[in-house]
C-alpha positions in Angstrom: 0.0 0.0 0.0 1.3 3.0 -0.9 2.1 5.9 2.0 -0.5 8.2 0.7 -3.2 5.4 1.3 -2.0 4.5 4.8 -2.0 8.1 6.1 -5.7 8.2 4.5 -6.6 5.4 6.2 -5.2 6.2 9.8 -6.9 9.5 9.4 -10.5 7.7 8.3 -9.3 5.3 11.5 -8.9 8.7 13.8 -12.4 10.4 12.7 -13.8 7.0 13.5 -12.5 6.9 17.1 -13.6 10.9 17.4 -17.2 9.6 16.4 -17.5 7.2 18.6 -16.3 8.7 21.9 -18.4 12.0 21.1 -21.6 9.5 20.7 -21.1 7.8 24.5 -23.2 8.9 27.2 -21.2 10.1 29.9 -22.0 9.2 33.1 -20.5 12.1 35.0 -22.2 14.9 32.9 -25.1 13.3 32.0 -28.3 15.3 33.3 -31.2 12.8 34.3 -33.3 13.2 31.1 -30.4 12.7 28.9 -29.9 9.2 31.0 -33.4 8.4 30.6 -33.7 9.2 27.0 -30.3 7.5 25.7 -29.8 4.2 28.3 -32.0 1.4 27.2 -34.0 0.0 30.1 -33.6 3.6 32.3 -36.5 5.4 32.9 -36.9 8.6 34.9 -36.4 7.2 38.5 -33.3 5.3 37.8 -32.0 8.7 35.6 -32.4 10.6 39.0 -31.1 7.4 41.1 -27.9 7.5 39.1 -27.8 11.3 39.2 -28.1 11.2 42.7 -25.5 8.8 43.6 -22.9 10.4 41.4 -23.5 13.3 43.6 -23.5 11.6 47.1 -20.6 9.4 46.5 -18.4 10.5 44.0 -18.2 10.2 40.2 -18.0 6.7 38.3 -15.1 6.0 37.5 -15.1 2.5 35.3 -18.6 2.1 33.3 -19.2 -0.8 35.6 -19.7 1.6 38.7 -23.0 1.8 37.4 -23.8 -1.5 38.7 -23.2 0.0 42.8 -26.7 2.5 41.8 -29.6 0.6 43.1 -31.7 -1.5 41.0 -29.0 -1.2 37.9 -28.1 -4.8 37.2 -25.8 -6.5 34.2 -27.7 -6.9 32.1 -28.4 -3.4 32.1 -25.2 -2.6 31.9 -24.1 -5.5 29.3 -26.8 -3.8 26.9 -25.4 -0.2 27.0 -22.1 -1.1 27.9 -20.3 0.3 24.4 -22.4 3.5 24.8 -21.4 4.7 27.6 -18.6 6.5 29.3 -17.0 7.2 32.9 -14.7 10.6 31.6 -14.1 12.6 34.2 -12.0 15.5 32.5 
């Protein structure tokens, strides 16, 4: 493959990635009706349960801290898994 086609396919790679990340939910920035809205199987009382506890306890810091918010189970979290995000920054 010839240089020119390599660079054009790491950039193509990179806007990719950039895509991807900017579609995530994050969990840390998240308001409640964004939560509700975009997480399969979260209505509005689990939106405000996980709004809450990232407020009482501190912010999630792997994906999987969703699993310490009451009534959020794996398979919860095994369905959104790839749409979601723990960035703090």
């Amino acid at each position: 493959m010839s240089a020119w086609k390599q660079w054009v396919a790491v950039g193509l790679f990179l806007v990719a990635m950039v895509a991807t990340a900017a579609d995530r939910i994050n969990l840390n920035r998240a308001d409640a009706e964004t939560l509700a809205a975009e997480i399969s199987g979260i209505g509005p009382a689990k939106a405000e349960a996980i709004v809450a506890f990232r407020e009482a306890h501190r912010p999630f810091k792997p994906v999987d801290d969703l699993l310490l918010v009451r009534g959020i189970g794996e398979a919860t979290l095994k369905k959104n898994r790839d749409r979601l995000s723990a960035a703090t920054d």
